[in-house]
C-alpha positions in Angstrom: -10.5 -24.7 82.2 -7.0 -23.8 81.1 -6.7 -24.9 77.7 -3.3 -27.0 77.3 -2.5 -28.3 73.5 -5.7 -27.8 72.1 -7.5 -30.0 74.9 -9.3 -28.8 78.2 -7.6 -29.7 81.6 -10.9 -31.2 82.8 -10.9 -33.6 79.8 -10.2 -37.2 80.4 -8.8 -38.8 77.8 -8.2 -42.5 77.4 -7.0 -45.2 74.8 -5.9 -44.3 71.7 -7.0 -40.7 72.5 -4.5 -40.5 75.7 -1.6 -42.2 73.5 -1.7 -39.9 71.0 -2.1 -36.7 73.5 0.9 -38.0 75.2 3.0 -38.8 72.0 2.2 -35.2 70.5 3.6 -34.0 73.6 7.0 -35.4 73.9 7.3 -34.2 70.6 6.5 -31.0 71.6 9.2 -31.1 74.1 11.3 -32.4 72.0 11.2 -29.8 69.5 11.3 -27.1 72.9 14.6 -28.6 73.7 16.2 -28.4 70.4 14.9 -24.5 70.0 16.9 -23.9 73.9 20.0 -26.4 72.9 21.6 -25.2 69.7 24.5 -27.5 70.7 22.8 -30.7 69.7 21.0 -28.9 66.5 24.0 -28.0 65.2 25.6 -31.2 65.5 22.9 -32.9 64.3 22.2 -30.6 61.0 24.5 -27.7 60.5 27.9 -29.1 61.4 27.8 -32.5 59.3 26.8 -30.3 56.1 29.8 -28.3 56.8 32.1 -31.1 57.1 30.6 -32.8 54.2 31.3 -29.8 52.4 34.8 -29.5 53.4 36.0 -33.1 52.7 35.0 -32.6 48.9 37.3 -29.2 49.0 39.9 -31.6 50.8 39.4 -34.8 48.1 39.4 -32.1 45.2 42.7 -31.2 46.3 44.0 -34.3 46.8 43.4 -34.8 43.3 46.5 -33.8 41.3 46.3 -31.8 38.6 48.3 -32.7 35.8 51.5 -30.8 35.6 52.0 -27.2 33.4 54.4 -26.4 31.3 57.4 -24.8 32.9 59.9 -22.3 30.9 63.6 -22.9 31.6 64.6 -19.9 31.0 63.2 -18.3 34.7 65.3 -20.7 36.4 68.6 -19.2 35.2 70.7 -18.1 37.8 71.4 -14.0 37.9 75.2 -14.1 38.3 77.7 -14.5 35.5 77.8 -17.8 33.7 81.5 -19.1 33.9 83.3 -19.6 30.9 86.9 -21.7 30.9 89.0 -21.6 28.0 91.1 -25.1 26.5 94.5 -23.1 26.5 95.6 -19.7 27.8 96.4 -19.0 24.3 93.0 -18.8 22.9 92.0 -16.4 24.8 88.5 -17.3 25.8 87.0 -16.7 22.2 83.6 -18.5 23.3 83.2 -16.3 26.1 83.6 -12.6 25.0 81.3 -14.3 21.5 78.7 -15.4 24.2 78.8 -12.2 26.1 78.6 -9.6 22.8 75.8 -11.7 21.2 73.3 -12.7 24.1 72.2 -9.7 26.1 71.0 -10.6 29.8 73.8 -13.3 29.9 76.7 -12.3 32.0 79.7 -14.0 31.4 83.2 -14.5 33.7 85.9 -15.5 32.0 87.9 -18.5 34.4 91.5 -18.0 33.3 92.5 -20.2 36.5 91.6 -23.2 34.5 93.3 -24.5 31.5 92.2 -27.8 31.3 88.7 -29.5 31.9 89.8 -31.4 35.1 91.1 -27.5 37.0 87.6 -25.8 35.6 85.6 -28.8 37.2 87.6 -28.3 40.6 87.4 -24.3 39.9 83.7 -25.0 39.7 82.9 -27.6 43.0 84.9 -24.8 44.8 82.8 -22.2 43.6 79.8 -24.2 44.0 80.6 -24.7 48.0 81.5 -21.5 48.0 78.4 -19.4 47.1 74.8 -19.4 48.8 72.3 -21.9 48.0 70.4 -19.1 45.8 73.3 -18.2 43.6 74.9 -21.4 42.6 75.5 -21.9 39.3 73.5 -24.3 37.2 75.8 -24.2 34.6 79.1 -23.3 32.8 80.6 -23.4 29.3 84.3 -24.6 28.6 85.4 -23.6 25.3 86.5 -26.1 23.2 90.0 -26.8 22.0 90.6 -25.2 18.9 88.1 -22.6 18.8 87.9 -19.7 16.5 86.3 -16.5 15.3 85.0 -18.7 12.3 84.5 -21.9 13.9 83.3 -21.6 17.8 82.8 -24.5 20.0 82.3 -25.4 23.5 81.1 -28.0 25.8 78.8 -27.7 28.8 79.0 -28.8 32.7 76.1 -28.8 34.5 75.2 -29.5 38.1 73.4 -32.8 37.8 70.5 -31.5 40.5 69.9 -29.1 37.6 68.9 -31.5 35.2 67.2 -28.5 32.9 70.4 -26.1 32.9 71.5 -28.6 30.3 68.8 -27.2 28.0 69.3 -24.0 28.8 72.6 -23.8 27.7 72.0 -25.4 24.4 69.2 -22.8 24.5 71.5 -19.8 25.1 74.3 -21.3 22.5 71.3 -21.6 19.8 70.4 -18.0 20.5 74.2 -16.8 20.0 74.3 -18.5 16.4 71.1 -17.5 15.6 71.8 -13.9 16.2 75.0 -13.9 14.8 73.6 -15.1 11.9 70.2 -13.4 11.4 72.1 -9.9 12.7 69.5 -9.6 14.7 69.6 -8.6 18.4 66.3 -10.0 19.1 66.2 -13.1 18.5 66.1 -16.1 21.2 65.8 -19.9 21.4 63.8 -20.6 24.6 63.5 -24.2 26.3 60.0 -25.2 27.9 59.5 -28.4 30.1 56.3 -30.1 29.0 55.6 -33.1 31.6 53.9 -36.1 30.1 50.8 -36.4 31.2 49.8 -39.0 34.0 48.8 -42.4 33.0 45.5 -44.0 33.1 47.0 -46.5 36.1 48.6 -43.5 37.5 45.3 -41.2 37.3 42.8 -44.1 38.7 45.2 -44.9 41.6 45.1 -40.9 42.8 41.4 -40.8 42.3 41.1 -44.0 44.5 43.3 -42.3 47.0 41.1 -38.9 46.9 38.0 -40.9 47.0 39.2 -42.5 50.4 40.3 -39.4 51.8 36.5 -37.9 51.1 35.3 -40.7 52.7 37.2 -40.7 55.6 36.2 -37.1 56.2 32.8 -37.5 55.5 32.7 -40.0 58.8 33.6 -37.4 60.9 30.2 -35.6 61.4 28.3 -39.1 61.5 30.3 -40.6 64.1 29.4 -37.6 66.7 25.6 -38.1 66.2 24.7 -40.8 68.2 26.1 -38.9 70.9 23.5 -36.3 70.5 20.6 -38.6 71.1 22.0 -39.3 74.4 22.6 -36.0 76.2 18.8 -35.7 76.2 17.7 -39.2 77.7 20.6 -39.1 80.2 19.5 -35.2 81.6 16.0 -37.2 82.0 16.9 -40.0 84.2 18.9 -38.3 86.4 17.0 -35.1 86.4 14.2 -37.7 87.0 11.8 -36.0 84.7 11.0 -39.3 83.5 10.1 -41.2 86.2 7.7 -38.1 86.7 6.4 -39.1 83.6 6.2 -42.7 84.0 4.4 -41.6 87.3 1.8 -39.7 85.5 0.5 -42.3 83.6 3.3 -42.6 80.8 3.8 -45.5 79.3 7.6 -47.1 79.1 6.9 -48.4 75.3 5.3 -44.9 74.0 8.7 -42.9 75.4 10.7 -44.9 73.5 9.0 -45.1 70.6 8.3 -41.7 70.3 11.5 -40.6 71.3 13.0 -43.1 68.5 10.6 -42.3 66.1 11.2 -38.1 66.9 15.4 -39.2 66.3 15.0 -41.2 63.3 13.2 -38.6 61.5 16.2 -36.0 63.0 18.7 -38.4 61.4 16.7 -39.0 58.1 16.9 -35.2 57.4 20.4 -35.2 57.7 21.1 -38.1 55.9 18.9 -36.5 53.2 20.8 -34.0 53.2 24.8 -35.9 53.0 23.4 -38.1 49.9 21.9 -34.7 48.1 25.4 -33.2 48.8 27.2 -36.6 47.2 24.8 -36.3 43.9 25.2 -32.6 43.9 29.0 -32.3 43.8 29.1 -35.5 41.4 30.7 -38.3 43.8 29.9 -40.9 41.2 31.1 -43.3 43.6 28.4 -42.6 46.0 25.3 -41.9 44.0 26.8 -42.7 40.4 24.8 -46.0 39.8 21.7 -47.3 41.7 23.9 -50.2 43.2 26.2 -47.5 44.6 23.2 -45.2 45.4 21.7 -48.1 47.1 24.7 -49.3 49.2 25.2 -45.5 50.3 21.3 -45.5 51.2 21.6 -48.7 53.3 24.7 -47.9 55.3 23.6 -44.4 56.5 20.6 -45.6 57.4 21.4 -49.0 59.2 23.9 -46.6 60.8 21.1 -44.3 61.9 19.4 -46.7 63.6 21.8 -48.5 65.3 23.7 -45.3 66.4 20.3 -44.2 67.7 20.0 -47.9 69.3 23.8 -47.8 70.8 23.2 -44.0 72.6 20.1 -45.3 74.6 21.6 -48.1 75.7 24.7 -46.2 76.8 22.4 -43.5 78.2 22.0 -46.3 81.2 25.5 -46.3 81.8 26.1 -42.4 82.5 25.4 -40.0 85.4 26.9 -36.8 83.6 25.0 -36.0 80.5 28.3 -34.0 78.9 30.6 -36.6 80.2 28.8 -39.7 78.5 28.6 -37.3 75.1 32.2 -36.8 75.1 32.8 -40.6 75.8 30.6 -41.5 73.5 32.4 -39.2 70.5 35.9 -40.1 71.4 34.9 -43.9 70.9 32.8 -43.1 67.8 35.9 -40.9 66.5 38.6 -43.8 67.2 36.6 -46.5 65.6 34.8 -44.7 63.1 37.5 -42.3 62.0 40.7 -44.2 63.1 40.3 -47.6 62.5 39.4 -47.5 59.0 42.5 -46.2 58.0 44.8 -47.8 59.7 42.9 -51.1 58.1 42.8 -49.6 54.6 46.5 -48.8 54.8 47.6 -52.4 56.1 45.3 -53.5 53.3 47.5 -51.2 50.6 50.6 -53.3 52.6 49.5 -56.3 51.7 48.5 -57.3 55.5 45.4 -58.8 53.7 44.4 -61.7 56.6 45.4 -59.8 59.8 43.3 -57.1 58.3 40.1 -59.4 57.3 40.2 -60.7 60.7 40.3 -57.3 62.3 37.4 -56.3 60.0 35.1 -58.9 61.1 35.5 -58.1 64.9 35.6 -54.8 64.6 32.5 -54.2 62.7 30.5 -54.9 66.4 30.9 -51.3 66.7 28.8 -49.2 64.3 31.0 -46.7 63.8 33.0 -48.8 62.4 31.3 -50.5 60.2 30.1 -46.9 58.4 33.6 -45.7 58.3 34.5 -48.8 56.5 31.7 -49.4 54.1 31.9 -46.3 52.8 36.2 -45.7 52.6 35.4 -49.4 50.6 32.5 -47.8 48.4 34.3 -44.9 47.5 37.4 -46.8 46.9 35.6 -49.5 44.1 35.5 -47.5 40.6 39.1 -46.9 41.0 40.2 -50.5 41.2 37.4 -51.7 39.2 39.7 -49.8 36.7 42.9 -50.9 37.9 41.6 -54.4 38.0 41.4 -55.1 41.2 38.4 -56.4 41.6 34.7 -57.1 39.9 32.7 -56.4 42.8 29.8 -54.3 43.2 29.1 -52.0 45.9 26.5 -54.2 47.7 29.2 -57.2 47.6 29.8 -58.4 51.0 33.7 -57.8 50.6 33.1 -54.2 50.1 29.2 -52.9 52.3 27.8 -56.5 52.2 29.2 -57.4 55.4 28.7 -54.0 57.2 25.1 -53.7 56.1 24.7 -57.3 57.6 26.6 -56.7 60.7 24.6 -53.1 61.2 21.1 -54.5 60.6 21.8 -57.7 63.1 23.4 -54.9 65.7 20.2 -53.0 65.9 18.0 -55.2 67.5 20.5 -56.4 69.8 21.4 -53.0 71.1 17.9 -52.5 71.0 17.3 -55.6 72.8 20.0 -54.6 75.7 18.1 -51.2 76.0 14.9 -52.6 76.7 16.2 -54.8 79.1 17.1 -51.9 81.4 13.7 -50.3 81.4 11.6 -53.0 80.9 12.5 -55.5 83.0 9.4 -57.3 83.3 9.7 -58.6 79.8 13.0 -61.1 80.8 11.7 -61.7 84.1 8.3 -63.2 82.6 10.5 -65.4 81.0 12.6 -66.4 84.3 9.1 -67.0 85.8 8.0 -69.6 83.2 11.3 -71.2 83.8 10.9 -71.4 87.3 7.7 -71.9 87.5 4.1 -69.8 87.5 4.2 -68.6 91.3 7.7 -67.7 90.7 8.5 -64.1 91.6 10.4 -61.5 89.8 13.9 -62.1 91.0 13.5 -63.9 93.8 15.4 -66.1 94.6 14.8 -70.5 95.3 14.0 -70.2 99.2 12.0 -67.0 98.5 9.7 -68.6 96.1 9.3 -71.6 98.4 8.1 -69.4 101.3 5.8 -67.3 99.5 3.3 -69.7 99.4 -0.5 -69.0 97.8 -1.7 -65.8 97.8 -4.6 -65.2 100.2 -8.2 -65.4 98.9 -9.2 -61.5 99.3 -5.5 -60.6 97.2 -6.3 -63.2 94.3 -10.0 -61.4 94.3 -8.7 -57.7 94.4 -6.3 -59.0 91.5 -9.1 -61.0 89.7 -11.2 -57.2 90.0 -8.3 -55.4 88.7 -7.5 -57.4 85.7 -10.3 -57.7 84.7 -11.9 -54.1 84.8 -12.9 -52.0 81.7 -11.9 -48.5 80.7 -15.3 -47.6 82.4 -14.7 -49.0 86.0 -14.8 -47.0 88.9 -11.1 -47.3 89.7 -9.0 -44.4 89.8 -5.5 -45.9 89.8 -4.6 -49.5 89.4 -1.7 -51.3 89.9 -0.8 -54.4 88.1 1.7 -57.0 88.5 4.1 -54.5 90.9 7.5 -56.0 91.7 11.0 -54.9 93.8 13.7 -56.7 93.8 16.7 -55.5 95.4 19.8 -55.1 93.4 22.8 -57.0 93.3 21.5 -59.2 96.0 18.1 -60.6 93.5 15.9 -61.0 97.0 12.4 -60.1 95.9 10.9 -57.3 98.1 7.5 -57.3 96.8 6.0 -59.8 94.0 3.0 -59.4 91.6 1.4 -56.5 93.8 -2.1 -56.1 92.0 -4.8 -53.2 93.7 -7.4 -50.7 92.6 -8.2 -47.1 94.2 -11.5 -46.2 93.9 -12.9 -42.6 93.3 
């Protein structure tokens, strides 16, 4: 009289009753493996939201700022600026004027040079001469002619200093000014202000940001659908399910609630990614309700055929942790690697060899997420740049992915259900071949199988056509073996009842 779930252990449930009993408790067990596996609930919750969160740090930075105003000033070298004089007879007038009136300027008279052609060689020599970090910028050569009452001088400058130019006009102006003014204090300083970035300029590195978002959004998404198959793959092999399906379990209501008990795992986090996108303003996500809607549609076409794609690859695997890893390196290369090496041969102008790589590509799910939303996030900047008019549900930009994601799900779903329910295709085999035909067996098998005897097509007739309330304990309908790779039927359309 153990109570189990709410229900005696003596109480014999059937119909609708025993469906639901048996679908509230594969979500119960479910919900018991998540609790003991934090793996997959953190891959499936915790570790996209984390991701999500750091591609917007990582697309913020890509985002130049526009560039600040830089003082010239700071990027005067410490050492003495060289001075050469015209003539050896002037007595480098500029120089000991320059040193007197500007205080923090050291000056070095060069009485080597007497013409400009020996102070430029005097100053390539030095240049070589002296460590990266205490080359000079620039030097003043004293004009010919110069005097206490009229000084003049020109300027050499090291043309990978392109701002010591300033700064020397800067620290000339200074001289005169305190010359004249008699004040000490005064200075003339020189600040770089950088035009800003044009519009074109601007809308091409938000495109470029947006893309790199995108492309790190994908990360968390593509490792999902490897999630979903860990679980069904420890089942097989652990046979747990065929337990199951011994018990009284129904192949369809597994599925279903299995898928159903995913979808609503998946739907939570994709709750979760758009809230993020309309929290931290990526207009180009959730900005209008075509680009809300686009977004909407290609997570959750993704959802479902990712979910699709991991139960039919859970028939291919023995190792639980070796299909998941499989399953996320193919997910990562297509979903994470592809679209940028396609985006970039698009920027390249590789526009046909990259629209037919789209189209075949885009069988694998992955893919088409990564690209539909690197294309999504990529459309306000060259609507602005005037690309192109499309909106985000155009086929050249998610059209095509939605279509290619919503056609993939069935089939994937199609090719799971052909594994477990085999019965389904080889009903279909038998109305080809014929009503006595049996399930995989082959011509000469089927031609000496004969009639059925008249006690089997009675048992059968009893068993098919009992109620809920008949006396039979277990029944057995329609059984069929066929062994594999050979397709010689072992047994064929086995129908019995065991009575209490």
């Amino acid at each position: 009289d153990k109570a189990l779930g709410g229900l005696a252990c003596r109480e014999r449930l059937e119909g609708a009753a025993l469906y639901r009993a048996q679908a509230a408790a594969l979500c119960a067990k479910r919900l018991q493996h998540v609790r003991r596996d934090w793996c997959a609930l953190l891959l499936q919750v915790v570790l996209p939201v984390v991701l999500i969160l750091a591609a917007f740090a990582l697309g913020d930075l890509a985002r130049a700022p526009e560039l600040p105003a830089l003082p010239l000033w700071e990027y005067e070298t410490e050492s003495a600026v060289p001075v050469g004089p015209w003539g050896t007879g002037h007595g480098g007038v500029y120089g000991e004027y320059l040193s007197a009136a500007l205080d923090g300027v050291a000056v070095r008279d060069v009485a080597v040079a007497d013409n400009a052609t020996a102070f430029d060689g005097f100053l390539l020599g030095d240049h070589y001469a002296r460590r990266v970090g205490d080359r000079q910028r620039h030097a003043y050569f004293e004009a010919e002619g110069s005097t206490e009452e009229a000084r003049a001088a020109g300027v050499f400058f090291n043309t990978s200093s392109p701002h010591s130019v300033a700064v020397a006009l800067c620290q000339s102006a200074s001289v005169l000014w305190r010359a004249g003014a008699g004040d000490a204090g005064k200075q003339v300083l020189a600040t770089s202000h950088p035009l800003p970035f044009s519009g074109f300029f601007k809308r091409r590195l938000d495109g470029w940001a947006a893309m790199t978002t995108a492309i790190f959004v994908l990360i968390p998404f593509v490792f999902i659908p490897a999630s979903y198959l860990t679980f069904l793959v420890r089942e097989r092999v652990g046979k747990v399910k065929h337990v199951q399906v011994v018990s009284g379990l129904r192949l369809a209501l597994y599925w279903g609630t299995n898928f159903a008990f995913d979808a609503a795992a998946y739907a939570v986090t994709m709750l979760l990614a758009v809230g993020l996108f309309s929290a931290f303003g990526k207009d180009e996500y959730t900005g209008s309700g075509e680009a809300l809607c686009a977004t909407l549609l290609l997570l959750a076409c993704f959802g479902l055929t990712g979910i699709a794609s991991a139960y039919l690859g859970s028939f291919y695997c023995e190792n639980a942790t070796v299909g998941q890893n499989a399953m996320m390196m193919v997910n990562f290369v297509c979903g994470f690697g592809l679209p940028v090496v396609v985006t970039i041969m698009e920027s390249m102008r590789y526009e046909d060899a990259t629209r037919v790589m789209r189209f075949v590509l885009r069988v694998v799910p992955s893919y088409c997420l990564g690209d539909g939303l690197v294309h999504v996030a990529m459309l306000p900047a060259q609507r602005d740049m005037g690309i192109t008019g499309d909106g985000p549900l155009s086929l050249d930009v998610a059209g095509w992915d939605v279509v290619y994601l919503a056609v993939a799900f069935p089939v994937y779903l199609l090719a799971a259900v052909a594994h477990d329910f085999p019965e389904v295709f080889c009903a279909f085999w038998r109305r080809r071949g014929g009503a006595d035909a049996g399930a995989g067996a082959t011509a000469s098998d089927r031609s000496a199988a004969g009639s059925p005897d008249a006690d089997v097509l009675a048992e059968e007739c009893a068993v098919m056509g009992q109620t809920p309330g008949d006396a039979h304990v277990v029944s057995v309908r329609k059984l069929w073996k066929a062994y594999a790779g050979a397709g010689k039927a072992a047994v064929r359309n086995v129908t019995f009842g065991i009575g209490a």
